[in-house]
N, CA, C, O and CB atoms as a CASP TS submission, in Angstrom:
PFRMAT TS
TARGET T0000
AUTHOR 0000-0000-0000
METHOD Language model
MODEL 1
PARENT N/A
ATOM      1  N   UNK     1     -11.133  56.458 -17.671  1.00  0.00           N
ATOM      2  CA  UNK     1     -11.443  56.180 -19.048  1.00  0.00           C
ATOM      3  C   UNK     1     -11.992  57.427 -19.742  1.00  0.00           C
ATOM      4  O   UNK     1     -11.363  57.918 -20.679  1.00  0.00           O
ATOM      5  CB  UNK     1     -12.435  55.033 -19.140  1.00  0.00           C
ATOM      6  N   UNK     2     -13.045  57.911 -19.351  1.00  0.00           N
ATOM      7  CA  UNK     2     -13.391  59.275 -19.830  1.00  0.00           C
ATOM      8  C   UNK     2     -13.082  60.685 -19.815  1.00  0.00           C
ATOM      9  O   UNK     2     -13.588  61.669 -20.355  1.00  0.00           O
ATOM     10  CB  UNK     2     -14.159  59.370 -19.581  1.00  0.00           C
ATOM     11  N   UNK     3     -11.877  60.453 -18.860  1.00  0.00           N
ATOM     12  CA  UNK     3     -11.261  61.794 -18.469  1.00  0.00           C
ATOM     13  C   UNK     3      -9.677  61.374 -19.545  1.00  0.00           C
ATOM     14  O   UNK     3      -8.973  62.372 -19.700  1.00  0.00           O
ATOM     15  CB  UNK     3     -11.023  62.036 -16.276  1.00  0.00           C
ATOM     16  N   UNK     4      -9.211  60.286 -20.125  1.00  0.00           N
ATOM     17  CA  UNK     4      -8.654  60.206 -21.243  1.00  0.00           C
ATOM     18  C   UNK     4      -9.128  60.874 -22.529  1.00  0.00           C
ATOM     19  O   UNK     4      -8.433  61.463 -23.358  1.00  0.00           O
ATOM     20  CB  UNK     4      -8.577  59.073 -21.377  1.00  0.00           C
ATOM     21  N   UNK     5     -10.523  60.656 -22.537  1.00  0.00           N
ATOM     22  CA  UNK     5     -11.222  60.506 -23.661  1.00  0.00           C
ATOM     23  C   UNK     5     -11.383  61.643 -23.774  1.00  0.00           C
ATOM     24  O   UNK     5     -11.132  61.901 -24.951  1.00  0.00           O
ATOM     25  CB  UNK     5     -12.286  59.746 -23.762  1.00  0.00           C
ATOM     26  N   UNK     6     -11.739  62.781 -23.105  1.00  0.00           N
ATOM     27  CA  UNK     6     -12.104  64.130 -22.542  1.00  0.00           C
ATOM     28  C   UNK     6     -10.506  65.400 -23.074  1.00  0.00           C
ATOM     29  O   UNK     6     -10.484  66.469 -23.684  1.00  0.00           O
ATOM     30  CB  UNK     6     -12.340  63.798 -20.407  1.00  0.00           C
ATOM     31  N   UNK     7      -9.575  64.665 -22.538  1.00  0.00           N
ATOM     32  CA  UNK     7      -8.241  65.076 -22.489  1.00  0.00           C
ATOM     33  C   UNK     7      -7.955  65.115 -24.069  1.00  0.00           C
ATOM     34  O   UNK     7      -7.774  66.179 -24.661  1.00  0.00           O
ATOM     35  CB  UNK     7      -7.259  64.051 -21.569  1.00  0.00           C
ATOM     36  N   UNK     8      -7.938  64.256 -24.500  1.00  0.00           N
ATOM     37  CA  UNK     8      -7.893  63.576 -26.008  1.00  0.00           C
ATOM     38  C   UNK     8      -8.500  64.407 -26.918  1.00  0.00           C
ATOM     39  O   UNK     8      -8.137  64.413 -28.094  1.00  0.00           O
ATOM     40  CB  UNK     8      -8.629  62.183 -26.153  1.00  0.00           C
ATOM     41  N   UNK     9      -9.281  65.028 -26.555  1.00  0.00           N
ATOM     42  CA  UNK     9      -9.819  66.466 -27.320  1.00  0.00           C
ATOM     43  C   UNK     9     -10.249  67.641 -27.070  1.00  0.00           C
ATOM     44  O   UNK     9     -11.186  68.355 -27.427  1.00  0.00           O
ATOM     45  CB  UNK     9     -10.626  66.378 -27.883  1.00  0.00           C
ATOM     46  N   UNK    10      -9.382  67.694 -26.389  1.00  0.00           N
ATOM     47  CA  UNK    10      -8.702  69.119 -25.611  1.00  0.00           C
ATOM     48  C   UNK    10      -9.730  69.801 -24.768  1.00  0.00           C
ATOM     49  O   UNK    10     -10.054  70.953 -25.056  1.00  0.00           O
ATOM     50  CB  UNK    10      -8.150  70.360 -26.749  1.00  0.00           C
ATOM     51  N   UNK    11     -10.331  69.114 -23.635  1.00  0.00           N
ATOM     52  CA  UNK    11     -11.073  69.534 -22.755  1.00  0.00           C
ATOM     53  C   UNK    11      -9.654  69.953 -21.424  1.00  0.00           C
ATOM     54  O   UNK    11      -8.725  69.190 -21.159  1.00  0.00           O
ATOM     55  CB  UNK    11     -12.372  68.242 -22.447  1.00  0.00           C
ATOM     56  N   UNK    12      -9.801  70.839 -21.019  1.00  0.00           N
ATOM     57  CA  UNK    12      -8.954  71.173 -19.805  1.00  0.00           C
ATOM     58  C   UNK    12      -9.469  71.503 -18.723  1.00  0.00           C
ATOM     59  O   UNK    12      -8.868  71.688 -17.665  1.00  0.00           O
ATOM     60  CB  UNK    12      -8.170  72.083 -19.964  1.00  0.00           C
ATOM     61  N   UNK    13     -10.919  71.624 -18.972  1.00  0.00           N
ATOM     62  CA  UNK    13     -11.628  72.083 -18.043  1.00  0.00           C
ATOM     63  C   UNK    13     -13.130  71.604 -17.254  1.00  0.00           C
ATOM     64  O   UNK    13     -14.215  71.849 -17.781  1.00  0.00           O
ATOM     65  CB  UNK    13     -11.690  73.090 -18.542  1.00  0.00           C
ATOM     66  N   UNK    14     -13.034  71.045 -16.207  1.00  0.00           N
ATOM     67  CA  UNK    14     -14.894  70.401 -15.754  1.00  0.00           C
ATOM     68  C   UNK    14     -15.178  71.358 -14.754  1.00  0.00           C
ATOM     69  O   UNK    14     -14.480  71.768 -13.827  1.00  0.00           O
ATOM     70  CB  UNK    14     -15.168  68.510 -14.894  1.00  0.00           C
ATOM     71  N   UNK    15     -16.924  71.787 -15.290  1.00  0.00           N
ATOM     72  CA  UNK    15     -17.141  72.164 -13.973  1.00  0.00           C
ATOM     73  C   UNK    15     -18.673  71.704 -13.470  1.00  0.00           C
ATOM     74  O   UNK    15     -19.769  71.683 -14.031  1.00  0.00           O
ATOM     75  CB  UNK    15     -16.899  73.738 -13.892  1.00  0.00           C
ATOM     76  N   UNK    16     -18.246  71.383 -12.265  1.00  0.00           N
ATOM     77  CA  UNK    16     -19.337  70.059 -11.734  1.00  0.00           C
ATOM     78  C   UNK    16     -19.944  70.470 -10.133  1.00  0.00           C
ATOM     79  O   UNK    16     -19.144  70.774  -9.249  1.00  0.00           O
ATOM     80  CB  UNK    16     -18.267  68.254 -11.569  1.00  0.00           C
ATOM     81  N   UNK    17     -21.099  70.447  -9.934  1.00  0.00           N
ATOM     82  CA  UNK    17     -21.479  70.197  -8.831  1.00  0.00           C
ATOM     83  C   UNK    17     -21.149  69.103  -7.707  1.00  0.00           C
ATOM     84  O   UNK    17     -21.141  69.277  -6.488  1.00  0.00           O
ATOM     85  CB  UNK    17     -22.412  70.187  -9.102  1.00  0.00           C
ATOM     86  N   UNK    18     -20.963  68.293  -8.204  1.00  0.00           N
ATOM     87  CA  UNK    18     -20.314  67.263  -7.330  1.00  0.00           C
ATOM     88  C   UNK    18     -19.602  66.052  -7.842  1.00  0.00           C
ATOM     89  O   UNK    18     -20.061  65.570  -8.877  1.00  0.00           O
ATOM     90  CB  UNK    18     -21.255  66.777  -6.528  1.00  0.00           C
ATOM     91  N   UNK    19     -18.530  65.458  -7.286  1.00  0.00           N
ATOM     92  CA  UNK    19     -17.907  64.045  -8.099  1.00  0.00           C
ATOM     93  C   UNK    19     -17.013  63.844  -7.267  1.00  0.00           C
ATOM     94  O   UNK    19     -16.444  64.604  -6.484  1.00  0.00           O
ATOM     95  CB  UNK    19     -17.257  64.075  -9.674  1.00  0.00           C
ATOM     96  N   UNK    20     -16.902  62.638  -7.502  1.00  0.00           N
ATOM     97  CA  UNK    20     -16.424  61.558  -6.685  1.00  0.00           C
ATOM     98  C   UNK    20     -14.834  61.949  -6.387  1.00  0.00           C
ATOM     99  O   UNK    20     -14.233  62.589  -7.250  1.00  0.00           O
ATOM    100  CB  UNK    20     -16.638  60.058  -7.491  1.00  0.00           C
ATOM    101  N   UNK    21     -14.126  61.544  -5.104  1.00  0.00           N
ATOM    102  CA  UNK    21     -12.398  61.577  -5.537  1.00  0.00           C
ATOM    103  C   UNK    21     -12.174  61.320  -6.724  1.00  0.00           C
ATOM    104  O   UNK    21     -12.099  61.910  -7.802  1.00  0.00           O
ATOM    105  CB  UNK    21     -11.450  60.595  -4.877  1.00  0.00           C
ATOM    106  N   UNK    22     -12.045  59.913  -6.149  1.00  0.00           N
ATOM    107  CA  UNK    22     -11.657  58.790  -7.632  1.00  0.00           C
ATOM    108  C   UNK    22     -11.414  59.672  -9.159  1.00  0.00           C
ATOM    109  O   UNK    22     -10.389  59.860  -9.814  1.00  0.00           O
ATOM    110  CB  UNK    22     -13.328  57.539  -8.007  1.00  0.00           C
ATOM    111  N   UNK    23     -12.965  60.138  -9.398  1.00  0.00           N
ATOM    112  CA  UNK    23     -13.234  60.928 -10.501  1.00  0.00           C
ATOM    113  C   UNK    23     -12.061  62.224 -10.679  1.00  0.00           C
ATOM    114  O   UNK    23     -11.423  62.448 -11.708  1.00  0.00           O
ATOM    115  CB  UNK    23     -14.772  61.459 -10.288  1.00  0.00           C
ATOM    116  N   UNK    24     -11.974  63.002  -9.373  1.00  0.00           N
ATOM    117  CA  UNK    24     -10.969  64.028  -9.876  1.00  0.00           C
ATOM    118  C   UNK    24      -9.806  63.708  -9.738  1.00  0.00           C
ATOM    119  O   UNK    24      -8.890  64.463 -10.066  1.00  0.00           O
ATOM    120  CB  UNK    24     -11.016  65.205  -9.353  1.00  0.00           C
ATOM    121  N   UNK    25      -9.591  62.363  -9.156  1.00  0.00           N
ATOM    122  CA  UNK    25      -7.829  62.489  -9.371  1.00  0.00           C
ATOM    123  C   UNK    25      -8.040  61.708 -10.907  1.00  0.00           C
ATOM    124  O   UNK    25      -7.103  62.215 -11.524  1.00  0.00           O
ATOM    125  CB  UNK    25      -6.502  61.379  -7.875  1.00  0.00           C
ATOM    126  N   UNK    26      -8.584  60.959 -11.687  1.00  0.00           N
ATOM    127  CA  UNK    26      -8.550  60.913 -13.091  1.00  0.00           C
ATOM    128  C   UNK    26      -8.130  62.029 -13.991  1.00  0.00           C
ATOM    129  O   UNK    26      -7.312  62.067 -14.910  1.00  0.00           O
ATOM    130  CB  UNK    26      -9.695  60.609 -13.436  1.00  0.00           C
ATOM    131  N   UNK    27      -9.186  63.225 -13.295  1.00  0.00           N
ATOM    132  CA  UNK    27      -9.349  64.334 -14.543  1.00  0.00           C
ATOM    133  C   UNK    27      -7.829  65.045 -13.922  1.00  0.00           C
ATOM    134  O   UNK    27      -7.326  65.835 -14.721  1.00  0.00           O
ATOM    135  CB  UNK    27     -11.181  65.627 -14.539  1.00  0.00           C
ATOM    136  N   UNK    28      -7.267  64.907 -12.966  1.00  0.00           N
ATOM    137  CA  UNK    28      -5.963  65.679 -12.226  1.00  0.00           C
ATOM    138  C   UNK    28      -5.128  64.806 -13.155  1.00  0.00           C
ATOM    139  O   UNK    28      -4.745  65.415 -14.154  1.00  0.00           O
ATOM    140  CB  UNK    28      -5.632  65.523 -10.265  1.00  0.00           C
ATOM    141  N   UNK    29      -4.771  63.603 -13.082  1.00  0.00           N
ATOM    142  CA  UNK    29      -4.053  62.701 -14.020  1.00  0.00           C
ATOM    143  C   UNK    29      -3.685  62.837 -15.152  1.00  0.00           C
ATOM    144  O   UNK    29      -2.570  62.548 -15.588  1.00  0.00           O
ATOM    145  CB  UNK    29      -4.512  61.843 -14.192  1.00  0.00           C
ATOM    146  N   UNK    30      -5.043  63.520 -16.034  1.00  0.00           N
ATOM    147  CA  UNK    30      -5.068  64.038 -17.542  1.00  0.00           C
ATOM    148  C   UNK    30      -5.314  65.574 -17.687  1.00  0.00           C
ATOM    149  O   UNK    30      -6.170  66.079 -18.414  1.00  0.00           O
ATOM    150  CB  UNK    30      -6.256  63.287 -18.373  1.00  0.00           C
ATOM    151  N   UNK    31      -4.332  66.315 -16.791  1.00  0.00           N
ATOM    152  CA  UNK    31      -4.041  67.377 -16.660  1.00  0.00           C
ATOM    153  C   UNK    31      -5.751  68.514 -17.035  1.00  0.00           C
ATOM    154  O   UNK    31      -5.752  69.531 -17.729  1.00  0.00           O
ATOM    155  CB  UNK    31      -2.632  67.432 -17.634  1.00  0.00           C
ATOM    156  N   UNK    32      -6.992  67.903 -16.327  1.00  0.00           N
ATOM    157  CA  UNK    32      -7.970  68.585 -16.474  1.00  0.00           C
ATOM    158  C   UNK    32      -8.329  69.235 -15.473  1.00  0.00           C
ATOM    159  O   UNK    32      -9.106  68.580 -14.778  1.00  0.00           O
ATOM    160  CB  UNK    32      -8.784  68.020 -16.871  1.00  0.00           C
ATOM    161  N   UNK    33      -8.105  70.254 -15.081  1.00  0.00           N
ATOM    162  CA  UNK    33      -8.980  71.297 -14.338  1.00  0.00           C
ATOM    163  C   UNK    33     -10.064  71.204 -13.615  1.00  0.00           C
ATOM    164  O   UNK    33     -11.054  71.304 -14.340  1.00  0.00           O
ATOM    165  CB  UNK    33      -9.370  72.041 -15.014  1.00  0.00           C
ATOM    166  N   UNK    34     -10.377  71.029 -12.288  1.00  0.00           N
ATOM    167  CA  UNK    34     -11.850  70.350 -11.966  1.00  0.00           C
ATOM    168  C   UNK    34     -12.129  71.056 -11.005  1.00  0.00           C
ATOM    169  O   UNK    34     -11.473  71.005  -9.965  1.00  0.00           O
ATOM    170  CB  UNK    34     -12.024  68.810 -11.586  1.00  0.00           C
ATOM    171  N   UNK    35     -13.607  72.195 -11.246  1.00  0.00           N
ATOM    172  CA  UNK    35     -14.404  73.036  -9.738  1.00  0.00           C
ATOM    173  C   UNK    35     -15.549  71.957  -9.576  1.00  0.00           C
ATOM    174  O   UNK    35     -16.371  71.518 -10.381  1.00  0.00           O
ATOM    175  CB  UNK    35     -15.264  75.029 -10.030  1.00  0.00           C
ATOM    176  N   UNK    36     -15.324  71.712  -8.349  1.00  0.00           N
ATOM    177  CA  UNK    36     -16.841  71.154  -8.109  1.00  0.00           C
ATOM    178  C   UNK    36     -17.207  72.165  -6.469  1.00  0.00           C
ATOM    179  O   UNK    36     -16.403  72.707  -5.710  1.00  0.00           O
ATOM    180  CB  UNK    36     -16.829  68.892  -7.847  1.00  0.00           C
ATOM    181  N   UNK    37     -18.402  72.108  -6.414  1.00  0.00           N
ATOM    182  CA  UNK    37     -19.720  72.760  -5.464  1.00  0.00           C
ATOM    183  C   UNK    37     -19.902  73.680  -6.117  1.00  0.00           C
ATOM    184  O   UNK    37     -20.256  74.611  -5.394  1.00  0.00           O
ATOM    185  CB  UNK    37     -19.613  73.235  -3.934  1.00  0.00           C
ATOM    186  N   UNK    38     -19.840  74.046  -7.466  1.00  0.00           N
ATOM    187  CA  UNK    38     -20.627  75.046  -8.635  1.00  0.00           C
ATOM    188  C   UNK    38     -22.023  75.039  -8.895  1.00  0.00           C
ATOM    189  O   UNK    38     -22.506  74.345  -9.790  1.00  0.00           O
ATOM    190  CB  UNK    38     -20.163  74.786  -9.974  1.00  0.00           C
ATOM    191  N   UNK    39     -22.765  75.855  -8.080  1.00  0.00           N
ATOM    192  CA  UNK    39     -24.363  75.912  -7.792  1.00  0.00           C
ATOM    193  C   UNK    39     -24.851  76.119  -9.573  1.00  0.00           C
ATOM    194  O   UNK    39     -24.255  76.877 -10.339  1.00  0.00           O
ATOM    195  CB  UNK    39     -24.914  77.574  -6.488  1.00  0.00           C
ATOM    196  N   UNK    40     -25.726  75.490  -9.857  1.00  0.00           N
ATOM    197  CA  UNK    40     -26.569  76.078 -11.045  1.00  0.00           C
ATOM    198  C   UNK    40     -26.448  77.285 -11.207  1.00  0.00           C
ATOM    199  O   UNK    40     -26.432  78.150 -10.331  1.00  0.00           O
ATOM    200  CB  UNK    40     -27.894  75.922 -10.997  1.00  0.00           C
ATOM    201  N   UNK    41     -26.323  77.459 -12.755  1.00  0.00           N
ATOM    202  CA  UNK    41     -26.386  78.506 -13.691  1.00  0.00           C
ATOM    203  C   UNK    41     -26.595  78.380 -14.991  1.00  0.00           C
ATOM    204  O   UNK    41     -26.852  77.195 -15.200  1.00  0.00           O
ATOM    205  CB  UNK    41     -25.448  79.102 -13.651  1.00  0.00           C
ATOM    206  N   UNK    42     -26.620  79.064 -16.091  1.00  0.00           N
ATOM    207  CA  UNK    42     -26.594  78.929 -17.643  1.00  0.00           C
ATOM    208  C   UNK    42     -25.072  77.907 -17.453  1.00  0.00           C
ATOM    209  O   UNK    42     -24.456  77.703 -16.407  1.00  0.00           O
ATOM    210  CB  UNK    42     -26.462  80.784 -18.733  1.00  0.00           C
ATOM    211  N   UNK    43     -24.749  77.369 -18.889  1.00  0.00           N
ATOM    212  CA  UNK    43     -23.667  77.240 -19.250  1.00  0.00           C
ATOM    213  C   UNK    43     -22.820  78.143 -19.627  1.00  0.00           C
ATOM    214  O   UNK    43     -21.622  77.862 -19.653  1.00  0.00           O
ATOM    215  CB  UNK    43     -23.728  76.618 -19.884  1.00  0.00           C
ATOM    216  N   UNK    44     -23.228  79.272 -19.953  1.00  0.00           N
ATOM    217  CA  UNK    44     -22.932  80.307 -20.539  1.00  0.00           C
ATOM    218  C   UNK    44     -22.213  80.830 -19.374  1.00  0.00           C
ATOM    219  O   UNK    44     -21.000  80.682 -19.228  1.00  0.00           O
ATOM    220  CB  UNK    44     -24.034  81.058 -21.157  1.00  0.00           C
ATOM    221  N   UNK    45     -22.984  81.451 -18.536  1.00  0.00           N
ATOM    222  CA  UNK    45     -22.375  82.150 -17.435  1.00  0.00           C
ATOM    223  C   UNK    45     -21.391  81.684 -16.670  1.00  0.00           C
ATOM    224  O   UNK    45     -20.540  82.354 -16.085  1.00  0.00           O
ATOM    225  CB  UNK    45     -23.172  82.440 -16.657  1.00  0.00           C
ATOM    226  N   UNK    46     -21.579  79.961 -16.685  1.00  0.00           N
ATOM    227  CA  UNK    46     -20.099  79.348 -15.548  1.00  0.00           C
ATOM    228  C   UNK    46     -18.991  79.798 -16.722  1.00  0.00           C
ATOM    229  O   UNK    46     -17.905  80.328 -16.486  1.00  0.00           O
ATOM    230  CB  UNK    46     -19.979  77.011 -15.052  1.00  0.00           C
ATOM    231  N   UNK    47     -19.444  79.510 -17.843  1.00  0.00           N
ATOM    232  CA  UNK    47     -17.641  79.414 -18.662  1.00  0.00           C
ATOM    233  C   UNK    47     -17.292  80.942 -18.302  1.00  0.00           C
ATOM    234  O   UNK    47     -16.300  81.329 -17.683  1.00  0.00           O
ATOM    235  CB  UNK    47     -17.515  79.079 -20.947  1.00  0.00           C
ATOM    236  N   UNK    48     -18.510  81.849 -18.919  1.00  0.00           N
ATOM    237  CA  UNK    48     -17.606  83.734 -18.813  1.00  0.00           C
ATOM    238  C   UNK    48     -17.079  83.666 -17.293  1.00  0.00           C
ATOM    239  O   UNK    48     -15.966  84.160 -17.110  1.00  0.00           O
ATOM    240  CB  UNK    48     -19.051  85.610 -18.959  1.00  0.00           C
ATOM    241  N   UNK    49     -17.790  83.075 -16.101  1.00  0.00           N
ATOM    242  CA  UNK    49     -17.193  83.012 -14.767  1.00  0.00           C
ATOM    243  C   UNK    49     -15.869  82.543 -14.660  1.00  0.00           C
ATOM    244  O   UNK    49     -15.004  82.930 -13.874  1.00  0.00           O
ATOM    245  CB  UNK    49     -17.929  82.238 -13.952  1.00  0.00           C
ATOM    246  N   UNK    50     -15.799  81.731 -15.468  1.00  0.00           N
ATOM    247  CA  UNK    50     -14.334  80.602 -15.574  1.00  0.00           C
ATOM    248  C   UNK    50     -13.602  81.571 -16.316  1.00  0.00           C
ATOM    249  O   UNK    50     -12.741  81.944 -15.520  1.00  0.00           O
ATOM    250  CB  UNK    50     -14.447  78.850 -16.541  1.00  0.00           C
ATOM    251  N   UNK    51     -13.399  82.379 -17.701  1.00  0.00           N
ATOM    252  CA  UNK    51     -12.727  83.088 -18.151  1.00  0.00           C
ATOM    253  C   UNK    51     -12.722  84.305 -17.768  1.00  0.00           C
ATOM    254  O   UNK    51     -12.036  85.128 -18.374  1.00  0.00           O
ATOM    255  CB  UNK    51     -12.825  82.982 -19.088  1.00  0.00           C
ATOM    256  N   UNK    52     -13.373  84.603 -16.850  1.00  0.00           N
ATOM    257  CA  UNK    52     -13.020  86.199 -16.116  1.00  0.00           C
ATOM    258  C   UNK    52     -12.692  85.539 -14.773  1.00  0.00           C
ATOM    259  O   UNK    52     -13.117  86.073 -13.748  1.00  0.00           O
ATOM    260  CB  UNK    52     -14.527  87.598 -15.985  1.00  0.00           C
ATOM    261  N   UNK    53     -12.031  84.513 -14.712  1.00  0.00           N
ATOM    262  CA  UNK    53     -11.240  84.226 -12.861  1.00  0.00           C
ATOM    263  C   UNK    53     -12.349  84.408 -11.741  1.00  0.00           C
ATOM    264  O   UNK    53     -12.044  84.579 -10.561  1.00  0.00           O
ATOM    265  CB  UNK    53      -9.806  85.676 -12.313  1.00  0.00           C
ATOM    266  N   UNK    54     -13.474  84.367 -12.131  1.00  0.00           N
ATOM    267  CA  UNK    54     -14.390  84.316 -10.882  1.00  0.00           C
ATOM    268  C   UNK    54     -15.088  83.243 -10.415  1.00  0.00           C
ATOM    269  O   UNK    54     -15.911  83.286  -9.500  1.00  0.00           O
ATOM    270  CB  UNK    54     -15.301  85.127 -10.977  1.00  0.00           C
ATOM    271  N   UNK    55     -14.761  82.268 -11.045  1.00  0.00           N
ATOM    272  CA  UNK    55     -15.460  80.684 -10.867  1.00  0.00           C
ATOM    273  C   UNK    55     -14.962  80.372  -9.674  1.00  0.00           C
ATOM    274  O   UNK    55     -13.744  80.263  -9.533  1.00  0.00           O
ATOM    275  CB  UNK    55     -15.057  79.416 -11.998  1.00  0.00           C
ATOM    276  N   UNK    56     -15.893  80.167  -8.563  1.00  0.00           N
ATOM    277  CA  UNK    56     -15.097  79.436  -7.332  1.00  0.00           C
ATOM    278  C   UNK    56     -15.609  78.732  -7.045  1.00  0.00           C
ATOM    279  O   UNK    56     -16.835  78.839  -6.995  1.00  0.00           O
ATOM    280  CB  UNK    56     -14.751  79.903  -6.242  1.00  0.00           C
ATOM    281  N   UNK    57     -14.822  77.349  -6.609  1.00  0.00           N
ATOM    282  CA  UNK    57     -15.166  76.213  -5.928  1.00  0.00           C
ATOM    283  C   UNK    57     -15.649  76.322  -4.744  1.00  0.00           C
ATOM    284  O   UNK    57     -15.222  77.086  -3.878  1.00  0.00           O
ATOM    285  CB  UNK    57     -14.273  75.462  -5.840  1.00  0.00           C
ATOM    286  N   UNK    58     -16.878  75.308  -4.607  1.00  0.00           N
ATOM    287  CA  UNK    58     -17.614  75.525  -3.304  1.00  0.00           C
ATOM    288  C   UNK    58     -17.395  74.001  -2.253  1.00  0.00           C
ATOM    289  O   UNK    58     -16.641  73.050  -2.047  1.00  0.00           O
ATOM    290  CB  UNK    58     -19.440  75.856  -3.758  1.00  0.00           C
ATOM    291  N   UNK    59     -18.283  74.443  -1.959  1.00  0.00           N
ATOM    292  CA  UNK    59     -18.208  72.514  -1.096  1.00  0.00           C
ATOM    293  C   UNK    59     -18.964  71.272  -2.357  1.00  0.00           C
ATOM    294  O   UNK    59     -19.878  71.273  -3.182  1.00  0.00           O
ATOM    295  CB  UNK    59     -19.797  72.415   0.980  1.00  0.00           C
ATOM    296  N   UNK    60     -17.982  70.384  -1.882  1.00  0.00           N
ATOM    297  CA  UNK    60     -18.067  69.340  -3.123  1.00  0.00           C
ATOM    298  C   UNK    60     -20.226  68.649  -2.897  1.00  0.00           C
ATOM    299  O   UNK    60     -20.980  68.194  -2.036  1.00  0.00           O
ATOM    300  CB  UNK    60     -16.311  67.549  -2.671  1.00  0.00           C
ATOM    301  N   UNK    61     -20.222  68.946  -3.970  1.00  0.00           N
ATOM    302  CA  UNK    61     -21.783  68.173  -3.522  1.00  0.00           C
ATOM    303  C   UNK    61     -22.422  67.093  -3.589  1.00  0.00           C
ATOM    304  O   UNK    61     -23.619  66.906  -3.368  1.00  0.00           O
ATOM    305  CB  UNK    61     -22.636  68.544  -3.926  1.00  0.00           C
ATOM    306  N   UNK    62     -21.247  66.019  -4.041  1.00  0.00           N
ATOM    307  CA  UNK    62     -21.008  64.496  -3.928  1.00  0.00           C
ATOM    308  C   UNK    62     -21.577  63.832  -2.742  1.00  0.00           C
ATOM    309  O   UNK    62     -20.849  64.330  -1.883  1.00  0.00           O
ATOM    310  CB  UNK    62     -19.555  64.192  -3.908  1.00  0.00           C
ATOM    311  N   UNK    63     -22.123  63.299  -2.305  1.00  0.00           N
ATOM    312  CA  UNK    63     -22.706  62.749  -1.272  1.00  0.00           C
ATOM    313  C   UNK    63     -21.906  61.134  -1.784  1.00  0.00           C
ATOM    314  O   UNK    63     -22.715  60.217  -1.641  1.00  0.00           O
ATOM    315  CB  UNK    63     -24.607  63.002  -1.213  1.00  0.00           C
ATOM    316  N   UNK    64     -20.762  60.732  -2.235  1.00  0.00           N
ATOM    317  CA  UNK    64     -20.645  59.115  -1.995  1.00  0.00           C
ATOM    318  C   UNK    64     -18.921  59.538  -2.252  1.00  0.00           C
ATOM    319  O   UNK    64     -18.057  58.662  -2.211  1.00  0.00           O
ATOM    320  CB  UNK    64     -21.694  57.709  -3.373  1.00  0.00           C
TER
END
């Protein structure tokens, strides 16, 4: 539902410390982009990380 809603106004991109399958095959569904095990930072710094290709996915930190 929210990864429609997300899609719907031109989000292409999540970046998350942890989330569920379920959750990323949604945002995979609505062609959204999803790093998760992304340790804390500014917001600032994950996106310039994300637009200079250095954002890397870590281990998912979802515990369910």
């Amino acid at each position: 539902m929210y990864s429609k809603f997300l899609a719907d106004r031109g989000v292409h991109v999540i970046i998350a410390g942890g989330m569920g399958q379920k959750a990323q095959e949604l945002f995979a569904m609505n062609n959204i982009e999803v790093f998760v095990g992304i340790t804390a930072d500014s917001p600032q710094k994950l996106v310039q990380y994300y637009l200079d290709e250095q954002l890397e996915a870590g281990d998912n930190l979802c515990d369910h």
